[in-house]
C-alpha positions in Angstrom: 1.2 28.0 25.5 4.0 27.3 23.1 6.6 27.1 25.5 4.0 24.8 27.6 3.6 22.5 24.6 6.9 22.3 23.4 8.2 21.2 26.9 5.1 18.7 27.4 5.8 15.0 27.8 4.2 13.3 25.0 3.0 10.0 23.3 2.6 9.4 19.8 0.1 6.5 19.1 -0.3 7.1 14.9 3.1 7.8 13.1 3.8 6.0 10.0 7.6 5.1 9.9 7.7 5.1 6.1 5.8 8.8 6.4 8.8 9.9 8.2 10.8 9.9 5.8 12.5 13.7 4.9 13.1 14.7 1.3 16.5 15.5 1.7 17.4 11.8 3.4 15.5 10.5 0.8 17.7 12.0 -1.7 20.5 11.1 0.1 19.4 7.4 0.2 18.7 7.1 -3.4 21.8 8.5 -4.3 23.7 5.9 -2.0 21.7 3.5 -3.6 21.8 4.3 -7.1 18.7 5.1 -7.5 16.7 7.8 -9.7 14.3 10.0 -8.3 11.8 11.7 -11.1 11.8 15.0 -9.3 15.5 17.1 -9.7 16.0 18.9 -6.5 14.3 18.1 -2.8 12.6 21.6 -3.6 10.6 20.1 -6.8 9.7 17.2 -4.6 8.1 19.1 -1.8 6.2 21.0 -4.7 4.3 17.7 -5.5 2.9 17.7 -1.9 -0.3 19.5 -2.8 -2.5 16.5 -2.1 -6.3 16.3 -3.4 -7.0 13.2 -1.3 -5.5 10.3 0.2 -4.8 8.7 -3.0 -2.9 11.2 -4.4 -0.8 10.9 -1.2 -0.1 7.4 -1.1 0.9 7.5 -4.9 4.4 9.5 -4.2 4.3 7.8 -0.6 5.1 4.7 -2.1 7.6 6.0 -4.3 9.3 7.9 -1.8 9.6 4.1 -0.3 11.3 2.7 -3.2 14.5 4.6 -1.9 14.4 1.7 0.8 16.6 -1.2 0.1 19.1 -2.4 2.8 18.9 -2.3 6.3 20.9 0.6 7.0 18.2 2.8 5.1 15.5 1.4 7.0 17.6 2.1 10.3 18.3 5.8 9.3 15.2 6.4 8.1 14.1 5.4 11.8 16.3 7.0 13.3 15.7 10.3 12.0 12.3 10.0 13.4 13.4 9.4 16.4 15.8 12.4 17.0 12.6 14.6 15.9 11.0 12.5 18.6 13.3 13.0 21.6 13.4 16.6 20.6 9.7 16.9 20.8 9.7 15.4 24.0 8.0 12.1 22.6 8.7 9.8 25.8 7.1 6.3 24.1 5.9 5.5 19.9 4.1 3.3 18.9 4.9 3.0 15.1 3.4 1.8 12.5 5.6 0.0 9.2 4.4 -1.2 6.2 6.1 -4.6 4.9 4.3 -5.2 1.9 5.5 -1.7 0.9 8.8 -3.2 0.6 8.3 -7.2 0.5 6.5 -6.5 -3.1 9.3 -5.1 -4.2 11.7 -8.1 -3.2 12.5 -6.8 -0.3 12.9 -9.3 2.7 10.9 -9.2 5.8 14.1 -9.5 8.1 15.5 -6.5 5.9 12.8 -4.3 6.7 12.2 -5.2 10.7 15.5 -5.6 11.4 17.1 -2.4 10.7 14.0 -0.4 12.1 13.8 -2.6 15.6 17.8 -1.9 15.8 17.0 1.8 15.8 14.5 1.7 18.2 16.3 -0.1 20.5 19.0 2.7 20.5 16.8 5.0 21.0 15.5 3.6 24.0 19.0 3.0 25.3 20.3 6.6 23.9 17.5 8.1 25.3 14.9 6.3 27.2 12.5 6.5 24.3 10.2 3.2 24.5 8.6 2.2 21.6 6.6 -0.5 20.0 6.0 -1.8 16.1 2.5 -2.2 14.5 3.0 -3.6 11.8 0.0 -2.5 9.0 -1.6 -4.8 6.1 -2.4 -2.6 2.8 -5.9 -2.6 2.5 -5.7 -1.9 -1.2 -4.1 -5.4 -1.6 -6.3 -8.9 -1.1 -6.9 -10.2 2.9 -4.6 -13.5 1.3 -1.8 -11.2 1.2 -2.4 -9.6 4.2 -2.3 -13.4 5.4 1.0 -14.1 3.5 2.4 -11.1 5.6 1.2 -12.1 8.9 2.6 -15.6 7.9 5.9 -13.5 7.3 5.9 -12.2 10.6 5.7 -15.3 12.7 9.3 -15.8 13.5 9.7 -11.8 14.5 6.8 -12.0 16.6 8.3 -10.6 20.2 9.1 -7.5 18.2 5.8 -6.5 17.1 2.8 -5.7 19.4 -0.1 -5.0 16.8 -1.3 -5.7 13.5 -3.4 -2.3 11.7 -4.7 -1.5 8.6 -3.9 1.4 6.3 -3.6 2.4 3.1 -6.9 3.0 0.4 -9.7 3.2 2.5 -12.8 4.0 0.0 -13.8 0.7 -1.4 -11.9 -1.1 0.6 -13.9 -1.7 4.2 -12.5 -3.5 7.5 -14.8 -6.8 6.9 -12.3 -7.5 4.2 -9.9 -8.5 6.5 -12.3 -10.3 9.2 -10.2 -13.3 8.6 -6.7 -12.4 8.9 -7.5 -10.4 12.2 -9.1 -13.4 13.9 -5.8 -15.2 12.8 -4.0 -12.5 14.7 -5.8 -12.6 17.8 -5.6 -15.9 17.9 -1.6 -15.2 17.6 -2.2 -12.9 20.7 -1.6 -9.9 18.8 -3.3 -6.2 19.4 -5.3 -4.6 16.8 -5.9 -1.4 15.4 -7.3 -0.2 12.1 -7.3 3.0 10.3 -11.2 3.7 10.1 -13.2 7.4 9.3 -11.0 9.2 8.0 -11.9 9.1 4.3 -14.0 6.2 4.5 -17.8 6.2 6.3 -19.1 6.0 9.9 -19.8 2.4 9.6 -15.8 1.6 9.0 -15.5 2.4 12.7 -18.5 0.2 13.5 -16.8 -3.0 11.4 -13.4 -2.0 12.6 -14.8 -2.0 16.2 -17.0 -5.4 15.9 -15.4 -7.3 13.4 -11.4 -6.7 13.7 -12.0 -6.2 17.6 -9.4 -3.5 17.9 -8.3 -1.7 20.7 -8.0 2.2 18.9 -9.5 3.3 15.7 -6.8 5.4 13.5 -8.5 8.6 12.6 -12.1 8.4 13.6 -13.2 11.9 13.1 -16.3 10.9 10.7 -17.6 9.2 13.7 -19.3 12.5 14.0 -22.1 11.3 11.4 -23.5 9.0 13.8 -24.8 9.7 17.3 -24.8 6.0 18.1 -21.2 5.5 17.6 -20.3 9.0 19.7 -22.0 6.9 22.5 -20.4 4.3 22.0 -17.1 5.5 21.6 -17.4 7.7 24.5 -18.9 4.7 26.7 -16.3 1.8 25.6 -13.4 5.0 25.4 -12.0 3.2 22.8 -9.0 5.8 21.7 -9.1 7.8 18.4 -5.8 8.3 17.3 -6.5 12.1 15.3 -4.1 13.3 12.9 -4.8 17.0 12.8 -2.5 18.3 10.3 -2.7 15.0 8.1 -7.1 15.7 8.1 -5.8 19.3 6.5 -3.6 18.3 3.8 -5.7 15.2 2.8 -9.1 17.4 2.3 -10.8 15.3 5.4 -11.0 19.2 6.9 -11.0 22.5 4.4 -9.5 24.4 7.3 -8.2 23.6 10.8 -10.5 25.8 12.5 -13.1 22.9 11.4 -11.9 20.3 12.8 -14.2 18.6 15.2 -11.5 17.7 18.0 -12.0 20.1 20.4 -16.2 18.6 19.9 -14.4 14.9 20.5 -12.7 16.4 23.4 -15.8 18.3 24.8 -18.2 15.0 24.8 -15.6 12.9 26.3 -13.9 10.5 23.7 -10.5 9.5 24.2 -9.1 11.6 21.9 -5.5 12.0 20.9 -2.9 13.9 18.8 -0.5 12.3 16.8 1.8 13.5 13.1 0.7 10.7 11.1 3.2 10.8 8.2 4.8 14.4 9.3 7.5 14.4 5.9 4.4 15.0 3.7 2.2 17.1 6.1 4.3 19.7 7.9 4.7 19.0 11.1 5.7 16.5 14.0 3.6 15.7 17.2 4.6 19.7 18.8 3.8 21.0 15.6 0.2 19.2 15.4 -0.2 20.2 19.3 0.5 24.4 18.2 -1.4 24.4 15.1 -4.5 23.1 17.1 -4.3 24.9 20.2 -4.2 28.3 17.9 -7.0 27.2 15.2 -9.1 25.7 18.0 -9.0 27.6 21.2 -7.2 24.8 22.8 -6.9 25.3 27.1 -4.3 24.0 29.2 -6.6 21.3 30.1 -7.4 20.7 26.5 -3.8 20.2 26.4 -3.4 18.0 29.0 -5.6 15.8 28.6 -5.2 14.9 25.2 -1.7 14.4 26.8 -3.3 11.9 29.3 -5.5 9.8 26.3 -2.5 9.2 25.0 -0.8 7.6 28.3 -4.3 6.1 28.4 -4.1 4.2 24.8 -0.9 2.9 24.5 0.0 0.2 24.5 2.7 -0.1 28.1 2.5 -2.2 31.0 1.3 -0.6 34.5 4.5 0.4 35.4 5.6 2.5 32.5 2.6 4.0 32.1 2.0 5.1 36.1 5.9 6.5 35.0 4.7 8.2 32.0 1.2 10.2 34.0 3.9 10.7 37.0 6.2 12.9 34.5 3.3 14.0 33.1 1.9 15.2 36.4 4.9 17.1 37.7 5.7 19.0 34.2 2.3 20.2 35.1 2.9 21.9 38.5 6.2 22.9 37.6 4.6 25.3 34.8 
């Protein structure tokens, strides 16, 4: 099964770009930058990654992003990733970025989107990695800055499929951005929102009827309600499940409780992604292993969470009938 997972082809829907990025480049950024880190040695940072919730996450999250400054950091930051990626046997991403992360810091848009869309477009021509950007508003921040951001966006539209929302979830539900979503759509943008993962059941239900996305990030407290397990499994709106992230965040004491394989079982377009694998332990292969050993995953399990994921992303026909067609002959070759 590890040889069979490690070989899979596979698409991640939920990786955070900024979550990607490794201790050691960081170091190696802030000291091209000039920049002082409060933590002496790479080792004393990944001490601090003993996480009591989401919050006490984000709070070194955003400082490991202060390292970020020109555009040649965001491109190697990137483009780390995506050598993981290709090694994995990621075939398409569809990553997430942050600008208000950056923008608040005087940071300019072009900065940020430009050296990140210049490594994914290497990739793809380095190694026929497709991607897309989603590019996420801050829920901890007001819906007029989410606007401001959207507004930012505008004249690098045809390099961004999505708009999401991350960050903060407690306190801070998906009405709060009803506004700036119907903007989007309007703008003929996708959506997604983070939604379940900290925060209740009925996120999923706003997220669902009043952003209109297309995949709920997370999802796994969808569990609380029957209705919504109906409805999910009806509408087979993807959940986009972060196994190792749920562990290290407190969502899940222990990986033998996670409720994917029940997600799996009743029929919801489930799927596996690394969410922000520099802070959690592992890439996309690494969530696949850890789950198949903690939850009795089969083959099938394996392959159809392999197949959601074809399913949910965001491709045209073609690419996608390419994707299940790889996907299909790894399969009978093992």
């Amino acid at each position: 099964m590890q040889e069979f997972i490690q070989g899979l082809p596979k698409v991640e829907l939920h990786i955070h770009i900024e979550g990607s990025l490794e201790p050691e480049l960081m170091f190696r950024i802030a000291e091209r930058n000039k920049i002082s880190l409060p933590y002496a040695s790479v080792d004393e940072l990944r001490q601090a990654y003993d996480f009591s919730n989401l919050q006490s996450f984000l709070d070194i999250y955003y400082q490991g992003a202060s390292v970020l400054l020109y555009e040649q950091d965001f491109y190697d930051m990137t483009w780390a990733y995506l050598e993981k990626a290709h090694a994995q046997n990621v075939r398409h991403t569809e990553i997430f970025f942050d600008p208000q992360t950056h923008t608040d810091r005087g940071i300019e848009f072009e900065i940020v989107i430009s050296g990140i869309h210049r490594a994914l477009t290497d990739a793809q021509q380095t190694f026929g990695l497709s991607s897309s950007l989603i590019m996420c508003f801050l829920r901890h921040l007001s819906e007029a800055a989410a606007q401001q951001t959207l507004d930012q966006a505008r004249p690098y539209k045809e390099k961004i499929i999505a708009v999401g929302l991350d960050s903060s979830e407690q306190g801070n539900p998906p009405e709060k951005f009803k506004n700036v979503f119907e903007t989007a759509h309007k703008e003929d943008y996708l959506a997604v929102a983070h939604a379940g993962e900290e925060g209740p059941a009925d996120y999923i239900y706003q997220a669902i009827e009043l952003l209109q996305v297309k995949r709920i990030d997370h999802g796994v407290r969808c569990m609380e309600d029957e209705a919504l397990v109906r409805l999910l499994r009806e509408s087979q709106i993807p959940l986009t499940v972060c196994p190792l992230s749920n562990i290290k965040l407190r969502v899940f004491d222990d990986l033998t409780q996670h409720n994917l394989k029940q997600l799996l079982d009743y029929g919801l377009c489930v799927t596996i992604n690394s969410d922000d694998p520099a802070y959690f332990g592992g890439y996309i292969s690494e969530n696949y292993l850890a789950c198949e050993q903690a939850l009795s995953l089969t083959k099938e399990d394996i392959v159809m969470l392999a197949k959601n994921a074809i399913k949910a992303a965001f491709l045209p026909d073609a690419r996608r009938e390419a994707l299940y067609l790889e996907l299909d002959q790894y399969v009978q070759s093992c």
